[in-house]
C-alpha positions in Angstrom: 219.0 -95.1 155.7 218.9 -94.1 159.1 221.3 -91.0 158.1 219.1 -89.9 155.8 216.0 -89.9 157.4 218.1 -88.2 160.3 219.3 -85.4 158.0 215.8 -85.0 156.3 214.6 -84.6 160.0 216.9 -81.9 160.8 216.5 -79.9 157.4 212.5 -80.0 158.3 213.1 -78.5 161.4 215.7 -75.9 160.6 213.5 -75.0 157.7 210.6 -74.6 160.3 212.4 -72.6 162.7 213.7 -70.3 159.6 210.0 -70.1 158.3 208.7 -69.2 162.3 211.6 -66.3 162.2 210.6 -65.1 158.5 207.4 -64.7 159.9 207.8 -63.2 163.1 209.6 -60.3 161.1 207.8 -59.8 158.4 205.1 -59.4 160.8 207.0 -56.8 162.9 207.6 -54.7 159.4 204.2 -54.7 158.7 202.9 -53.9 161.5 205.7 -51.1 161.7 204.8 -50.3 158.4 200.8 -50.0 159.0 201.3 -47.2 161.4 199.2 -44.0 161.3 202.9 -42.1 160.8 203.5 -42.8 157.4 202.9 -39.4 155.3 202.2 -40.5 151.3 203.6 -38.1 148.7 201.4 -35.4 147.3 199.5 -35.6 144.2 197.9 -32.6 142.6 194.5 -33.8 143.5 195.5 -33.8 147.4 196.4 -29.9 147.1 194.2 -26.5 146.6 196.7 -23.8 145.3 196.4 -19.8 144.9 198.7 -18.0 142.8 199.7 -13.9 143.8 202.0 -11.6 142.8 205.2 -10.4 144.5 207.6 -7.5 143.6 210.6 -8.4 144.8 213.5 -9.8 142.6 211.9 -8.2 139.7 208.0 -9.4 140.3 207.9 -13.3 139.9 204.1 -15.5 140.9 204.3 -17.2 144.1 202.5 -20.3 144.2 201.2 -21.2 147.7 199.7 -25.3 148.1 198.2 -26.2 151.3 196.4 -30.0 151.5 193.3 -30.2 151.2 190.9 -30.7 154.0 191.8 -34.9 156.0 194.5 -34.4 154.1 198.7 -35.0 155.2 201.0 -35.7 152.6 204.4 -34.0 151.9 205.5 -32.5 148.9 209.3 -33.2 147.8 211.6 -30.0 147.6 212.0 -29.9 143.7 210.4 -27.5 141.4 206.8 -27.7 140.3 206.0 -29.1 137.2 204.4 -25.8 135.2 203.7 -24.3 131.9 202.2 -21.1 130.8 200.6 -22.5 127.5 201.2 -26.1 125.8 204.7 -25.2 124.0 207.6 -26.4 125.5 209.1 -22.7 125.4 206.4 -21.6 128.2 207.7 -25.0 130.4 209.4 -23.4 134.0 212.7 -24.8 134.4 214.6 -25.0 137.8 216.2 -21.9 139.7 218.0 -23.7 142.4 221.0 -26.5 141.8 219.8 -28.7 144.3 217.1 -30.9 146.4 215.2 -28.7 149.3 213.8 -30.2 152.2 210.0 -32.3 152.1 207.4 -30.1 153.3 204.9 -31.6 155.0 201.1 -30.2 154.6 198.4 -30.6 156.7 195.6 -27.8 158.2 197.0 -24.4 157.2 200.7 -25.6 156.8 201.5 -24.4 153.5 204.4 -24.6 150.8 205.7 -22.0 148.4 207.3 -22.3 144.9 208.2 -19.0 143.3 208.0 -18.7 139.3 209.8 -15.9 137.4 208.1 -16.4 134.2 210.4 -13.8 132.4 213.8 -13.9 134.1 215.4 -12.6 130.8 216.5 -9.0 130.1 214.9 -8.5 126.1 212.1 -8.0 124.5 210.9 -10.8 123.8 208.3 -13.0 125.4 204.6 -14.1 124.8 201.6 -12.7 127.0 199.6 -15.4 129.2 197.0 -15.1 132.0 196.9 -18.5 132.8 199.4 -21.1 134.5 199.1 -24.9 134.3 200.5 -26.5 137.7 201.2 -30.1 138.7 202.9 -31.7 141.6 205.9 -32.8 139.5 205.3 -36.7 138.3 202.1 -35.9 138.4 201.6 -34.1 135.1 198.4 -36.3 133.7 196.3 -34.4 136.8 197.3 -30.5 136.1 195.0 -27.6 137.0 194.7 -24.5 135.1 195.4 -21.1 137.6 194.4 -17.4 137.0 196.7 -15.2 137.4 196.4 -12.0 139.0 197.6 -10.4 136.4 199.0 -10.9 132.5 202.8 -12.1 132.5 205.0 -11.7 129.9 206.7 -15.5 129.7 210.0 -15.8 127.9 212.3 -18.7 129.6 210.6 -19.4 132.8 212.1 -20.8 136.1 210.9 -21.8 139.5 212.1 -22.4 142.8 211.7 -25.8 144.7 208.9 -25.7 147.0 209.7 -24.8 150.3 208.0 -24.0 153.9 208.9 -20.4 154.5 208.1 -18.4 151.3 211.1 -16.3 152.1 212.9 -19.0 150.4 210.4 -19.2 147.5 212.0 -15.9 145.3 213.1 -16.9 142.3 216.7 -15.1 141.3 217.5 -15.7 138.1 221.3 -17.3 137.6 
């Protein structure tokens, strides 16, 4: 009996001292994780947009988002999510092959995605003065644009967004 009671004993306290470590780091990693540096992902609500025109490449719509005011969030270097009307056809698909950098927003810190909303060589293509814009995953809180000016819209594509809008021109493939 005296075994027993002496292995009980010492499963108690190595189950206490596991449960004292356990909860010495869990406290560390939340208290590492509570920090004022952690930067959320953007949502459409957490961004004002403005939508111009540019020449180059053709003429394409660059889309500039800076955070709103309190705001800092980051914004993940894939395409926006966009449409030019509510058919699939009008939906921007991506220019670039790959993952761009996280731009971070906050104050006037701003980040560019270019659309090319007719990167085709025809005739064909519908008119639109309007573009529908979400942060991409976040597609049930879109806004409706103006855009400077009517587009002709026939197999759209965008860029990623990026922090220099340099890198923001849409060349199609």
């Amino acid at each position: 009996m005296r075994s027993r009671l002496a292995t009980r004993s010492a499963r108690l306290a190595l189950a206490a001292a596991a449960a004292a470590v356990l909860t010495v780091t869990a406290t560390a990693t939340a208290t590492a994780d509570s920090g004022n540096n952690t930067v959320q992902a953007c949502g459409t609500n957490d961004l004002t947009f403005t939508v111009s025109s540019e020449t180059q490449a053709g003429g394409y719509l660059l889309v500039t988002a800076k955070a709103k005011t309190g705001v800092t969030c980051y914004l993940e270097g894939v395409f926006p999510s966009a449409s030019f009307g509510s058919s699939t056809d009008t939906q921007v698909s991506p220019a670039e092959h790959g993952v761009s950098d996280n731009v971070t927003l906050s104050g006037s810190t701003a980040a560019y995605a270019g659309i090319n909303p007719k990167p085709t060589n025809d005739d064909n293509g519908r008119q639109f003065d309007l573009l529908h814009l979400s942060v991409q995953g976040d597609e049930t809180n879109a806004i409706t644009l103006d855009l400077p000016h009517t587009v002709t819209v026939d197999k759209p594509i965008a860029t990623n967004w990026h922090a220099d809008p340099a890198d923001a021109v849409p060349f199609p493939s």
